[in-house]
N, CA, C and O atoms as a Tripos MOL2 file, in Angstrom:
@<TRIPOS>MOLECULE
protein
  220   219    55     0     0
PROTEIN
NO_CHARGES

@<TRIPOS>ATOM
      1 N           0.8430   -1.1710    0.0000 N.3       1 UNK1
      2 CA          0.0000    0.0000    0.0000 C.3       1 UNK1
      3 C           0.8950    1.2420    0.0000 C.2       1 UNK1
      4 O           1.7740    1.3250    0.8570 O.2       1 UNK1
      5 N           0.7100    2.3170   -1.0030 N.am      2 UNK2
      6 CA          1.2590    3.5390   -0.6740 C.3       2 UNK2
      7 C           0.5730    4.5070   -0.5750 C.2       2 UNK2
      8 O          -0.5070    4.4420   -1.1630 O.2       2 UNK2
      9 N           0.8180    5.4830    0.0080 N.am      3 UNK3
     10 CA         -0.1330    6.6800    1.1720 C.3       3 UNK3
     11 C           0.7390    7.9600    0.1370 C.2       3 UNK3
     12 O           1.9080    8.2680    0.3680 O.2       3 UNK3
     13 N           0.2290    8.3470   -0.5640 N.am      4 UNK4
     14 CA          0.5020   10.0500   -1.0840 C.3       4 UNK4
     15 C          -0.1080   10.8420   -0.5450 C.2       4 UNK4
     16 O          -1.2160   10.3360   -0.3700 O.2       4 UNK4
     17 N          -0.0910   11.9320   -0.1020 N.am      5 UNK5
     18 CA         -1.2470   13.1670   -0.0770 C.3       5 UNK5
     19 C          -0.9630   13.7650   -1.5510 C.2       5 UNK5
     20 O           0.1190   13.9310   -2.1130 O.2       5 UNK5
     21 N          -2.2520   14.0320   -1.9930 N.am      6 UNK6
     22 CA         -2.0880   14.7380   -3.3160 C.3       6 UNK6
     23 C          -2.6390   16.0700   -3.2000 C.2       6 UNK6
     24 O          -2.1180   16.8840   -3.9630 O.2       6 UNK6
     25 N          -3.4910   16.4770   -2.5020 N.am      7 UNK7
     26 CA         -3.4890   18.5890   -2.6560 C.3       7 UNK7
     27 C          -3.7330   18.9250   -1.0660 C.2       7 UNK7
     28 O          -4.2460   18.1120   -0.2960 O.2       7 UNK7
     29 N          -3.4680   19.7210   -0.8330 N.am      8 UNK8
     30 CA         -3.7880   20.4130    0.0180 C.3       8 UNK8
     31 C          -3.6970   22.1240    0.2910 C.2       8 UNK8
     32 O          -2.7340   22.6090   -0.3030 O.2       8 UNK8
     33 N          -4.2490   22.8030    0.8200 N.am      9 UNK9
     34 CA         -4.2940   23.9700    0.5480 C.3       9 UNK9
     35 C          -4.9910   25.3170    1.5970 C.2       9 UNK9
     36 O          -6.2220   25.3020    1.6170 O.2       9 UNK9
     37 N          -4.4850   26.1680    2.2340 N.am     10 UNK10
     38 CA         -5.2400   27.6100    3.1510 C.3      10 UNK10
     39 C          -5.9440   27.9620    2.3860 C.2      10 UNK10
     40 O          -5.7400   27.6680    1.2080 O.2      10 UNK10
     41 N          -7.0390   28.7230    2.7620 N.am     11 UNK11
     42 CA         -8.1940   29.8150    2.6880 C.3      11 UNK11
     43 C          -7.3250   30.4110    1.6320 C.2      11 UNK11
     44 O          -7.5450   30.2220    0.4350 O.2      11 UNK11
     45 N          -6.4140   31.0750    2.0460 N.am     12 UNK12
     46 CA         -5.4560   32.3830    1.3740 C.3      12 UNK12
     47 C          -4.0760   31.8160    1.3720 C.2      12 UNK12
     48 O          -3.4770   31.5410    2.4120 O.2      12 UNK12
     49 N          -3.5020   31.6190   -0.0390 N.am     13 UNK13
     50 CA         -1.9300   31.8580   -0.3390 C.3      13 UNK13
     51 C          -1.8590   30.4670   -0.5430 C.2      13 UNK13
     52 O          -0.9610   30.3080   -1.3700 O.2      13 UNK13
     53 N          -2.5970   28.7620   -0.0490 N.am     14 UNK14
     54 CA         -2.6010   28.1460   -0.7980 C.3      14 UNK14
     55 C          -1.0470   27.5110   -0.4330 C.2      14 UNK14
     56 O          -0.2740   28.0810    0.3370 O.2      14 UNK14
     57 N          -0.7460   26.2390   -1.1260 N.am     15 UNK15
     58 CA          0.4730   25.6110   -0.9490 C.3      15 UNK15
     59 C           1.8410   26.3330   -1.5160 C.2      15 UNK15
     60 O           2.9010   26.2100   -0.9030 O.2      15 UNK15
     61 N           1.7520   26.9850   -2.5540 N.am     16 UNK16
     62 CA          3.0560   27.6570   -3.1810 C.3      16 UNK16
     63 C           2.6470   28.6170   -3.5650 C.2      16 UNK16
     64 O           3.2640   29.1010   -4.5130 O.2      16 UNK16
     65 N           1.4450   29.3630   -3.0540 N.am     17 UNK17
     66 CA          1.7390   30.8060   -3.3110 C.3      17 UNK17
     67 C           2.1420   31.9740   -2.2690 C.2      17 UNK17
     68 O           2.7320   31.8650   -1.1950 O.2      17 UNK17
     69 N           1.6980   32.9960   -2.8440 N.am     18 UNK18
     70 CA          2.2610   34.1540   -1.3830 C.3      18 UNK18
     71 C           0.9130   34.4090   -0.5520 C.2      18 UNK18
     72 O          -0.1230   33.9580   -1.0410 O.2      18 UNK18
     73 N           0.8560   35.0140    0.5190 N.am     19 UNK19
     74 CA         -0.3070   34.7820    1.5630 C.3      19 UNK19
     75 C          -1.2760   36.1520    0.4200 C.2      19 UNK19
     76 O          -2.4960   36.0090    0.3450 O.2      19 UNK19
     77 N          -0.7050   37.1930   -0.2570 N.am     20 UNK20
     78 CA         -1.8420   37.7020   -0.9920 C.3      20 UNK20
     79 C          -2.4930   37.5270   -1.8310 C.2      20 UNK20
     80 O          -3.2960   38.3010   -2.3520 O.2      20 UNK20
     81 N          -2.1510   36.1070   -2.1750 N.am     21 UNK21
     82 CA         -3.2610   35.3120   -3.2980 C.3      21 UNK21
     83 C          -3.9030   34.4530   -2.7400 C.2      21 UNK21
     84 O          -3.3710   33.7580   -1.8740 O.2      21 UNK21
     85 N          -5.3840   34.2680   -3.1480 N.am     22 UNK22
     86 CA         -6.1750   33.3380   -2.5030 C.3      22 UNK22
     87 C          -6.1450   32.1510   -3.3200 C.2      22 UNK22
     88 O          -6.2240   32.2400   -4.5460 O.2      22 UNK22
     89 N          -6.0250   30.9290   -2.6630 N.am     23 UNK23
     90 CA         -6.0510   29.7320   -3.1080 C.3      23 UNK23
     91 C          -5.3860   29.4000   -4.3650 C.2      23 UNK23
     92 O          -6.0000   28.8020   -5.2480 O.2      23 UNK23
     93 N          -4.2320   29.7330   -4.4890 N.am     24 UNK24
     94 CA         -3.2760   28.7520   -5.7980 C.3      24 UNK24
     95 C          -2.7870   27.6960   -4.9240 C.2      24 UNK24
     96 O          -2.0210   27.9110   -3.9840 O.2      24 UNK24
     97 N          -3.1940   26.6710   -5.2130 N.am     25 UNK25
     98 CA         -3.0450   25.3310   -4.9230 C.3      25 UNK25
     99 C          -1.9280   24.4080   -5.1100 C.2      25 UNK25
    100 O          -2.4890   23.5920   -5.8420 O.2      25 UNK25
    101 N          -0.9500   24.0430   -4.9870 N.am     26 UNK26
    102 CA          0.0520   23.2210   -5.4210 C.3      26 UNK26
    103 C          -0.1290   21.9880   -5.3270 C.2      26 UNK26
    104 O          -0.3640   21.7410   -4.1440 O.2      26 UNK26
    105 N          -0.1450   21.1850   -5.8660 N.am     27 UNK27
    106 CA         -0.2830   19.7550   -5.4430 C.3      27 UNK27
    107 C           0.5220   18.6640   -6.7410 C.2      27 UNK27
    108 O           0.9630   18.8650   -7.8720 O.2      27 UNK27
    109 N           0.4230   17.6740   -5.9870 N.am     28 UNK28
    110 CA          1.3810   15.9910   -6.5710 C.3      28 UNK28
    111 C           0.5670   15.7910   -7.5780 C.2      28 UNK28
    112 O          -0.5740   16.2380   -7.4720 O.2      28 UNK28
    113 N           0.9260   15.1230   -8.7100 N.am     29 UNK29
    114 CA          0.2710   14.5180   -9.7200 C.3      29 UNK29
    115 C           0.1530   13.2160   -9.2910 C.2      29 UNK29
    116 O           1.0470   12.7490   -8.5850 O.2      29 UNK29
    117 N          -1.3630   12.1600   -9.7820 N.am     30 UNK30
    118 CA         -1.7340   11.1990   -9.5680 C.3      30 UNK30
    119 C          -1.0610   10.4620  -10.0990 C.2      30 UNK30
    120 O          -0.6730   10.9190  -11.1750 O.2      30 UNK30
    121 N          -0.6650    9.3950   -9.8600 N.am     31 UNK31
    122 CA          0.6110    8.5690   -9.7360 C.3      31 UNK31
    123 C          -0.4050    7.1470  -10.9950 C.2      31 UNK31
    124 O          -1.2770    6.3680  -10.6110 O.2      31 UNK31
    125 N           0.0330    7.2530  -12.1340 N.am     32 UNK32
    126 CA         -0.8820    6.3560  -13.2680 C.3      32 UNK32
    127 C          -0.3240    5.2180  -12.9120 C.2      32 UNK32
    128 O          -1.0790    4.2710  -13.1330 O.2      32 UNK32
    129 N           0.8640    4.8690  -12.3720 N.am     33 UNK33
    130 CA          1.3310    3.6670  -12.6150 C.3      33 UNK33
    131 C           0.6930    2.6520  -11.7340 C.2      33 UNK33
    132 O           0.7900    1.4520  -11.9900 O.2      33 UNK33
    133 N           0.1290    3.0450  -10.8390 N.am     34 UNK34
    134 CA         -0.3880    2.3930   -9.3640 C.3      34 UNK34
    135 C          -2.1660    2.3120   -9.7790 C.2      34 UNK34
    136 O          -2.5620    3.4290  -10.1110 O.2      34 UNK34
    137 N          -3.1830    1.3220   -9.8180 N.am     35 UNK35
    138 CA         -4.5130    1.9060   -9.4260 C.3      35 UNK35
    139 C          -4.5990    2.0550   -8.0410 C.2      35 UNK35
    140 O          -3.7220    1.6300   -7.2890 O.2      35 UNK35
    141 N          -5.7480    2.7180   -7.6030 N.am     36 UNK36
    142 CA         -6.3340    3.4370   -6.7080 C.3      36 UNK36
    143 C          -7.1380    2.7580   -5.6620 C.2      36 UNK36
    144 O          -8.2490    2.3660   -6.0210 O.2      36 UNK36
    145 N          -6.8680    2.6000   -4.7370 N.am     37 UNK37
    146 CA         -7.5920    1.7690   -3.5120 C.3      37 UNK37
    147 C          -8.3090    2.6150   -3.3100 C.2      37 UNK37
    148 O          -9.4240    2.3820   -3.7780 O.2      37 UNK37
    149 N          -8.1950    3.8170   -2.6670 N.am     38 UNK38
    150 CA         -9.2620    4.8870   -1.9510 C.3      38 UNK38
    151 C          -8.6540    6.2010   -1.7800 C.2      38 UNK38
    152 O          -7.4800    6.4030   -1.4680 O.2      38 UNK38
    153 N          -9.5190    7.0470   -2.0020 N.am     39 UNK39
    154 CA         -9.3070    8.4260   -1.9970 C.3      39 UNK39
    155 C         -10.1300    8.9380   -0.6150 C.2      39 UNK39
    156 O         -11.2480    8.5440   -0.2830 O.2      39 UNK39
    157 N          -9.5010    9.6730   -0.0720 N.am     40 UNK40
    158 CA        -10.0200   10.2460    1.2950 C.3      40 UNK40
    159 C          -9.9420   12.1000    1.3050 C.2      40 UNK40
    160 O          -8.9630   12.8190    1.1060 O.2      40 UNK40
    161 N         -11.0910   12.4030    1.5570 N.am     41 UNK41
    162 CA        -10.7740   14.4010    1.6010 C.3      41 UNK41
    163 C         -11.4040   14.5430    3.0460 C.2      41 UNK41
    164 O         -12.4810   14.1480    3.4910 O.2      41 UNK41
    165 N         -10.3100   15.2780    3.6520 N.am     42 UNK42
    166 CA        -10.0090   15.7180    5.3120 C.3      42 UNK42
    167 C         -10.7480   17.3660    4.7810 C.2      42 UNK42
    168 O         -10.3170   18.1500    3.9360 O.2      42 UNK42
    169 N         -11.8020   17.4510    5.5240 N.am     43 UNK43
    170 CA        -13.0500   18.7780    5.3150 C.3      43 UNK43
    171 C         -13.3010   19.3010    6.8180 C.2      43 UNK43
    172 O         -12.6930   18.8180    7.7740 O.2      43 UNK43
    173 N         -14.1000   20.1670    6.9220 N.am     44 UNK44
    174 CA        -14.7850   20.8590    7.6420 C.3      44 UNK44
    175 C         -15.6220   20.9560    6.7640 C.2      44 UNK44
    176 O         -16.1020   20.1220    5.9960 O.2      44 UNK44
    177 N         -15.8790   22.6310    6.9840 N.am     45 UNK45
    178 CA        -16.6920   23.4600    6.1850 C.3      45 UNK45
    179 C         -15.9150   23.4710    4.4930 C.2      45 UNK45
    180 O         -16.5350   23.8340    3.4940 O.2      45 UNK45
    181 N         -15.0680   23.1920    4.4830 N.am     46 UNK46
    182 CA        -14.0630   23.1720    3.1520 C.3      46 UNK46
    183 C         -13.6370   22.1870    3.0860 C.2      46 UNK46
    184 O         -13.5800   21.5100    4.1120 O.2      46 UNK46
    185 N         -13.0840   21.6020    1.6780 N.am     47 UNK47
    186 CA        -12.0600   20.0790    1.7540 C.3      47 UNK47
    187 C         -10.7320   21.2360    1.5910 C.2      47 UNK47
    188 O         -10.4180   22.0990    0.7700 O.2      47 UNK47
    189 N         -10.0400   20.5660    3.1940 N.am     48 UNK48
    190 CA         -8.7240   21.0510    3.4900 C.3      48 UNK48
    191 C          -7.7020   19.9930    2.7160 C.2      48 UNK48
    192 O          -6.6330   20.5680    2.9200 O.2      48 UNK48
    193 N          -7.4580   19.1230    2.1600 N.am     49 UNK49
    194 CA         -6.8290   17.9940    1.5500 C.3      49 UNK49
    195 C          -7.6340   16.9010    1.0050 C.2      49 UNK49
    196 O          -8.8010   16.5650    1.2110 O.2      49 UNK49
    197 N          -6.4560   16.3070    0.0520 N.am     50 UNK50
    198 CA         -7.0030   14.7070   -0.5820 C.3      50 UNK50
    199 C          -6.2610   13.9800   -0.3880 C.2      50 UNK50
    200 O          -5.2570   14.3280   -1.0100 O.2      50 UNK50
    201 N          -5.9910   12.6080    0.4180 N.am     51 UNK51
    202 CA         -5.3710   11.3080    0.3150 C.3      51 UNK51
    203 C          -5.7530   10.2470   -0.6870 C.2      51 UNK51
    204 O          -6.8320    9.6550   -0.6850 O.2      51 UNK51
    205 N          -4.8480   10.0760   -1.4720 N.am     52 UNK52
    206 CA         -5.1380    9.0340   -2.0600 C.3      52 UNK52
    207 C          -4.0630    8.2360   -1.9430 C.2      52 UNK52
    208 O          -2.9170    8.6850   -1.9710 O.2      52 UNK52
    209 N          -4.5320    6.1420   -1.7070 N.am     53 UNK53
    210 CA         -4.0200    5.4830   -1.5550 C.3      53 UNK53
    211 C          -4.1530    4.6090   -2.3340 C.2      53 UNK53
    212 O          -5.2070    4.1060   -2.7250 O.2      53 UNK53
    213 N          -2.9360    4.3230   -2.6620 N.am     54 UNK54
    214 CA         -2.7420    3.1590   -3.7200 C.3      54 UNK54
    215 C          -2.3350    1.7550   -3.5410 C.2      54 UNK54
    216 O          -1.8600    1.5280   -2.4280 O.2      54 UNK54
    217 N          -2.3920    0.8290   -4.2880 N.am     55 UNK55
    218 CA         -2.6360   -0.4070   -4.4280 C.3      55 UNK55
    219 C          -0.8510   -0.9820   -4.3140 C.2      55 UNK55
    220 O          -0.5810   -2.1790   -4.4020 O.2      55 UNK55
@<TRIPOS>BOND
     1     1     2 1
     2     2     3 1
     3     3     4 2
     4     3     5 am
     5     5     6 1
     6     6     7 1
     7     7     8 2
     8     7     9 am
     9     9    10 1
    10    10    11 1
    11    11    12 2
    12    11    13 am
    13    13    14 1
    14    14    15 1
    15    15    16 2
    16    15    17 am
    17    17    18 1
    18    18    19 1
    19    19    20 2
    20    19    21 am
    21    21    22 1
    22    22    23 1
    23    23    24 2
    24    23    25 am
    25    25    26 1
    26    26    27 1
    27    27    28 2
    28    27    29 am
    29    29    30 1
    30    30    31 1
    31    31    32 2
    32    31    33 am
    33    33    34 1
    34    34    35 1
    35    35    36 2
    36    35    37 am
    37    37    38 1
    38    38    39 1
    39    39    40 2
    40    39    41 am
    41    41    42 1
    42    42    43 1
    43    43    44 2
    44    43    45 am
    45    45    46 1
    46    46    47 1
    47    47    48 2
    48    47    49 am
    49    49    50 1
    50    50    51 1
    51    51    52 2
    52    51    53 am
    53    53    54 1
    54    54    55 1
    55    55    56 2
    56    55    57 am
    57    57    58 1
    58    58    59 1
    59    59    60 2
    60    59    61 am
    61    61    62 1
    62    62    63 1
    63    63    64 2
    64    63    65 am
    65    65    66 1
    66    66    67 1
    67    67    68 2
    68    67    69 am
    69    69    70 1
    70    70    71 1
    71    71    72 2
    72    71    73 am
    73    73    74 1
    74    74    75 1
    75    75    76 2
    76    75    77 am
    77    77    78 1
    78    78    79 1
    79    79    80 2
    80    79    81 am
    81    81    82 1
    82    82    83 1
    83    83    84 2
    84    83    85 am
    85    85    86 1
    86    86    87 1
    87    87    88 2
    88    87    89 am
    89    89    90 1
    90    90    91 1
    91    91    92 2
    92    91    93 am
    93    93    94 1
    94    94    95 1
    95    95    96 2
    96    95    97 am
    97    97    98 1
    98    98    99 1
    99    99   100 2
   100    99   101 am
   101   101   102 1
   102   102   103 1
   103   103   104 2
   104   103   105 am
   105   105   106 1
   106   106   107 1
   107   107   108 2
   108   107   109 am
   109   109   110 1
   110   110   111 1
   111   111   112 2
   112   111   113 am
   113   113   114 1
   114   114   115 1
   115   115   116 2
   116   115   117 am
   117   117   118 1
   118   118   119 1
   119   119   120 2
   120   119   121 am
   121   121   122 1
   122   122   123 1
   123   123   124 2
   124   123   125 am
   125   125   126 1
   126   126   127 1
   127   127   128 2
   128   127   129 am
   129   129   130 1
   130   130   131 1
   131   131   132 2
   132   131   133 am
   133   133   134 1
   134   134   135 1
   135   135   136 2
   136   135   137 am
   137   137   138 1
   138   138   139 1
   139   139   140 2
   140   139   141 am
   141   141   142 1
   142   142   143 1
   143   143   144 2
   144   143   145 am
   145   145   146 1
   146   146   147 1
   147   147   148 2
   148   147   149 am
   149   149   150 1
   150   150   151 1
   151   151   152 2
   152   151   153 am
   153   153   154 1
   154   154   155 1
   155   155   156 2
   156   155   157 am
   157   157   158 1
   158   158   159 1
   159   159   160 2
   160   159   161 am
   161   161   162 1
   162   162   163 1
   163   163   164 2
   164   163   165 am
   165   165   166 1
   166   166   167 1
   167   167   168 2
   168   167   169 am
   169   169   170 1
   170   170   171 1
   171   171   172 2
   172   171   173 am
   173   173   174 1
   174   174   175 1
   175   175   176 2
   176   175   177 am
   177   177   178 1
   178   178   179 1
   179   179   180 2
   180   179   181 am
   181   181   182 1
   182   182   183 1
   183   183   184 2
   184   183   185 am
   185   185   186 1
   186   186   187 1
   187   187   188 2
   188   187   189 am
   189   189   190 1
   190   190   191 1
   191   191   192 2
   192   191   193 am
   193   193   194 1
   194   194   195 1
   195   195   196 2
   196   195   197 am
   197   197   198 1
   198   198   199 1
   199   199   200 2
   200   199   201 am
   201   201   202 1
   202   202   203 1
   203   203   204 2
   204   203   205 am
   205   205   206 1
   206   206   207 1
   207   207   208 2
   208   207   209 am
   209   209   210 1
   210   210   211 1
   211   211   212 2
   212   211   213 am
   213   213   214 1
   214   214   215 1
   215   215   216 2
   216   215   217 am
   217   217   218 1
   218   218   219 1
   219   219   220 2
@<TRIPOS>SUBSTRUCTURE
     1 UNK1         2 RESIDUE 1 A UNK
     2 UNK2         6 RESIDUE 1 A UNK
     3 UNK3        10 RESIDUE 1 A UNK
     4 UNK4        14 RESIDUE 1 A UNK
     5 UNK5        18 RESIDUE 1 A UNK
     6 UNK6        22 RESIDUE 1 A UNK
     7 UNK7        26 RESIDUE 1 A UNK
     8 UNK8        30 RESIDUE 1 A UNK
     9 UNK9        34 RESIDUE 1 A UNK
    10 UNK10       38 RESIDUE 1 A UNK
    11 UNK11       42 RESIDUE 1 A UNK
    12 UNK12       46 RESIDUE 1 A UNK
    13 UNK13       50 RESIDUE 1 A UNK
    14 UNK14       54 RESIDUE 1 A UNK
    15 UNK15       58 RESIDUE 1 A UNK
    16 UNK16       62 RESIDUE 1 A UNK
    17 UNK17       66 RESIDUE 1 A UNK
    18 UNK18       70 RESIDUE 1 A UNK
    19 UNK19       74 RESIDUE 1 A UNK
    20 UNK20       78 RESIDUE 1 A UNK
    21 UNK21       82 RESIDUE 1 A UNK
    22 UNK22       86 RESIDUE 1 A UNK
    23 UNK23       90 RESIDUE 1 A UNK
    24 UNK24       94 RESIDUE 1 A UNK
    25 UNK25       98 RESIDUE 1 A UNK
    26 UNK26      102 RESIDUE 1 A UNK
    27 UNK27      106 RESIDUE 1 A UNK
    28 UNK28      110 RESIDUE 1 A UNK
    29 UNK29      114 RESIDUE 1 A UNK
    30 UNK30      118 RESIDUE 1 A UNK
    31 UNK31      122 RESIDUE 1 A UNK
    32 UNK32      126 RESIDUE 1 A UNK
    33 UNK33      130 RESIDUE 1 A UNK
    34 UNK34      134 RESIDUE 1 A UNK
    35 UNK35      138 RESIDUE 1 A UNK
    36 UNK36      142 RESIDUE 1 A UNK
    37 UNK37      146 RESIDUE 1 A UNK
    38 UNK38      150 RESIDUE 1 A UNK
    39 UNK39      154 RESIDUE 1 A UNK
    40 UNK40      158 RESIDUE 1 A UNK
    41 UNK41      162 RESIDUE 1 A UNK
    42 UNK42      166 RESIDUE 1 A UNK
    43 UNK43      170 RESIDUE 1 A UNK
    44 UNK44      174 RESIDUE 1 A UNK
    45 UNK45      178 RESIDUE 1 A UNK
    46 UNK46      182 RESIDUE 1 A UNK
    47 UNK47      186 RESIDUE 1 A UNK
    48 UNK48      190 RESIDUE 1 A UNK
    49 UNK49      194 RESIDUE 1 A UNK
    50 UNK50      198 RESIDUE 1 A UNK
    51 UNK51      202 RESIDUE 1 A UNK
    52 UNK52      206 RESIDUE 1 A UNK
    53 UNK53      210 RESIDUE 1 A UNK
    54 UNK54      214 RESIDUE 1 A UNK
    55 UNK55      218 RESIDUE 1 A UNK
């Protein structure tokens, strides 16, 4: 089994941007070589991240 996190991201500024941009997102590309056991999104009021786990 392998465990990636693939996005995650703040309200404002986001994974690789600067805190005065709202939400530019950085995230991992989905990994084709592997299929997909399960995808998981860690939320509140927002989806704060996506796990996806592979086979």
């Amino acid at each position: 089994m392998i465990l990636k996190p693939v996005a995650w991201s703040n309200m404002f500024g986001g994974a690789g941007a600067p805190e005065s941009m709202a939400f530019d997102d950085e995230s991992y590309d989905l990994d084709g070589e592997y299929s997909i056991r399960k995808i998981e999104f860690n939320s509140n009021s927002l989806v704060e991240g996506i796990r996806v786990t592979y086979n």
